[in-house]
Phi, psi and omega in degrees: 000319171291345177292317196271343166294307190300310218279357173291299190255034176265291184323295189340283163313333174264010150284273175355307215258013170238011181252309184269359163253351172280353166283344173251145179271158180274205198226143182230146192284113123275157154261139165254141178256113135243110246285127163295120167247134191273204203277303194326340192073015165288138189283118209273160159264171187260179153340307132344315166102347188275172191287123157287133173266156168247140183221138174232137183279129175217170180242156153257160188241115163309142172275145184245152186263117162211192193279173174266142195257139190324123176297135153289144165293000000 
């Protein structure tokens, strides 16, 4: 008998859990860059001569569109 509970509510659950996970978005990786600056507040260079970046991985979250919620009186 337990067998057949399991074997009912396993489709079950991985529908829920592909049903509740498609509401959300995923988050996507960019980098951002911005030019080092030192303490005189000039931008510093390398060896090369080109400007040094400090660069960060950050996500973005797409906004999902839903209703607006209703004022109380």
């Amino acid at each position: 008998m337990k067998k057949l509970a399991w074997i009912l509510l396993l489709p079950l659950m991985v529908c829920l859990n592909v049903v509740t996970t498609t509401a959300y978005a995923e988050a996507q990786v960019k980098e951002v860059c911005h030019d080092r600056v030192g303490k005189d507040g000039k931008p510093v260079t390398g060896k090369d001569g080109k400007v040094v970046q400090d660069c960060k991985k950050i996500k973005v979250h797409k906004k999902l569109e839903g209703t607006e919620v209703p004022v109380k009186k």
